[in-house]
Residue, then its C-alpha position, 0 to 999 in steps of 0.5 A: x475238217x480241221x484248219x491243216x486240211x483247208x490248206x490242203x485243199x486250198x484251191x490253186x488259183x488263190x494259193x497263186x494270189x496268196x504268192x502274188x501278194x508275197x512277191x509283191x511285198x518283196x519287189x516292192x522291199x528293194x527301192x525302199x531298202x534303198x531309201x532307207x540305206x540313204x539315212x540307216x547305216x546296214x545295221x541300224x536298217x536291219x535292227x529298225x526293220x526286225x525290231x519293229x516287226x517284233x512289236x507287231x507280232x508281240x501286238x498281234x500274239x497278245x490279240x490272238x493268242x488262241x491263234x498261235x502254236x505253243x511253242x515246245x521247249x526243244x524248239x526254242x534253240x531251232x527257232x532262234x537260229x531259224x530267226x537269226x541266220x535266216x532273217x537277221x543274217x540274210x538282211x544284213x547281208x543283203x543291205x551291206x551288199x546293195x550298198x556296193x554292187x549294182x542291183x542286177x548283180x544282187x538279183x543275179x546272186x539273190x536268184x540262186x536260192x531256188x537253186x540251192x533250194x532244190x539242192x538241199x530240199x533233195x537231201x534233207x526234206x527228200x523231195x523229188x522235183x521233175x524234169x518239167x520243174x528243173x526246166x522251168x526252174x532252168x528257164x525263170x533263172x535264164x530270164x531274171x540273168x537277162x533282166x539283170x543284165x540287159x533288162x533296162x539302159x543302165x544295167x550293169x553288174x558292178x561289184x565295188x567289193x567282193x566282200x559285197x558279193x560274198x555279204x549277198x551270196x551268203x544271204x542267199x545261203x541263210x535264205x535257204x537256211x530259212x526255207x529248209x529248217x522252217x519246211x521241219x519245223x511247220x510240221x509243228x506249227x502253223x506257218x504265222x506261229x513259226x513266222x512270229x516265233x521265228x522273229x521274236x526270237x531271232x531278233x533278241x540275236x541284234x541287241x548286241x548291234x545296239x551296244x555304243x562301242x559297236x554302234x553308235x549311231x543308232x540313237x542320232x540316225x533313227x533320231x533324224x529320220x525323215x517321214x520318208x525314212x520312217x515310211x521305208x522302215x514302216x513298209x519293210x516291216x509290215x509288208x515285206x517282213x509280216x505280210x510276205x514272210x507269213x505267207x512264204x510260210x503258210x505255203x511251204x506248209x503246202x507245198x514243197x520248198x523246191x516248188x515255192x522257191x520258183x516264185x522268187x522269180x519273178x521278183x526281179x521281172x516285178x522290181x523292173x517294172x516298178x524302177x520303170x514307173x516308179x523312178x523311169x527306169x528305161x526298159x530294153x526288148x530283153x526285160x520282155x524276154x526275160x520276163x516271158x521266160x520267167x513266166x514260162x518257168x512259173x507255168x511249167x511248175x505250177x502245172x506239175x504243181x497242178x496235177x498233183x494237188x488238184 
């Protein structure tokens, strides 16, 4: 049996701890992002982030070269703008935008890739998603709004800029990009050897953003970085890059990018509750109905997703 039908047959409860783990690693990116954007400015964050995951991969690849896909020349185009647009583009944006709108609105406008994963999923990858699916889709993204919303004493969703908005509306795009491009390109790949590829290439897409004419702060920012800062860029890289992204590939090698795309979900229910033990963030009786709410979505897709893999 060869390693494409082990995944196939993976059984159901570790394929949820495999998204468990992926969720995890996110949830956990958004304080850290935070932390780091007091001593980074956006750019220098992202280009910290990226290139440190490049060193890991490099590092990696040179361990296990045996373990990775050879990658084909005509891919080389594909795989770059895979890289840029849907991680260097997203990162940028999103860490422009949290610098000037509150946190509910980025989870708000951060909770439309599913949705615009369904929709492009039904057009280019020709995938059918059921009414129980949309239903539970319909019912995780009314509970993230409620959380955003109403889920702790000081949510609120303020938008300084809309050229903020827009920076995190357009990361949600290019993280659709990222889904829908790569679900192709895995039909090629293993989801870690398009996940590396993907990063190395899309990275080389920053060297520009370290040029002093456009940037030069780098040198005296990175520098100047306390441990704290240091650890933020460290965590992001290894855990909420490397780890969570290897496993959002690996399983939309599974699975159907529409049916993956659900567990972004329950990434703000996750945050909350680290802001509640973490920074003693107050909680409303809202966050347990959004969360409940989440939950329910994520049980009404993962029992389609059941029936027909199991």
């Amino acid at each position: 049996m060869d390693n494409n039908t082990k995944k196939q047959n993976m059984p159901q409860w570790k394929f949820i701890l495999m998204m468990t783990i992926a969720v995890i690693c996110w949830a956990f990116a958004f304080p850290f992002i935070k932390i780091g954007l007091e001593e980074l400015s956006f750019i220098n964050l992202t280009v910290m982030r990226l290139f440190t995951v490049s060193i890991i991969f490099i590092v990696i690849i040179m361990l296990q070269s045996k373990k990775f896909s050879k990658i084909h020349k005509k891919d080389i185009i594909p795989i770059f703008l895979l890289g840029f647009l849907g991680v260097a583009i997203y990162h940028l944006g999103l860490n422009y935008g949290e610098q000037y709108i509150s946190p509910g609105a980025a989870s708000l406008i951060i909770a439309t890739i599913p949705i615009f994963v369904v929709i492009f999923a039904s057009i280019f990858l020709n995938e059918k998603i059921n009414r129980k699916a949309i239903i539970g889709i319909l019912l995780a993204l009314t509970g993230v709004a409620l959380i955003s919303i109403w889920g702790t004493k000081n949510a609120t969703l303020e938008i300084k800029y809309l050229t903020a908005a827009l920076a995190v509306l357009i990361a949600a795009l290019m993280g659709t990009f990222y889904t829908i491009v790569g679900k192709k390109l895995l039909t090629r790949y293993t989801g870690l050897s398009l996940t590396a590829y993907a990063m190395l290439f899309g990275s080389l897409g920053l060297l520009p953003l370290l040029h002093p004419s456009i940037n030069n702060s780098f040198l005296s920012q990175v520098s100047n970085l306390s441990p704290l800062g240091w650890f933020s860029v460290i965590f992001l890289a290894v855990f909420s890059t490397v780890v969570g992204y290897a496993i959002w590939y690996i399983a939309l090698k599974i699975k159907k990018a529409s049916e993956i795309s659900v567990y972004l979900y329950a990434i703000p229910v996750l945050s909350t509750i680290i802001s509640f033990v973490w920074l003693n963030e107050q909680i409303t009786t809202i966050f347990i109905l959004g969360g409940a709410l989440v939950i329910i979505g994520l049980v009404l897709v993962n029992r389609k997703i059941n029936k027909k893999y199991n």
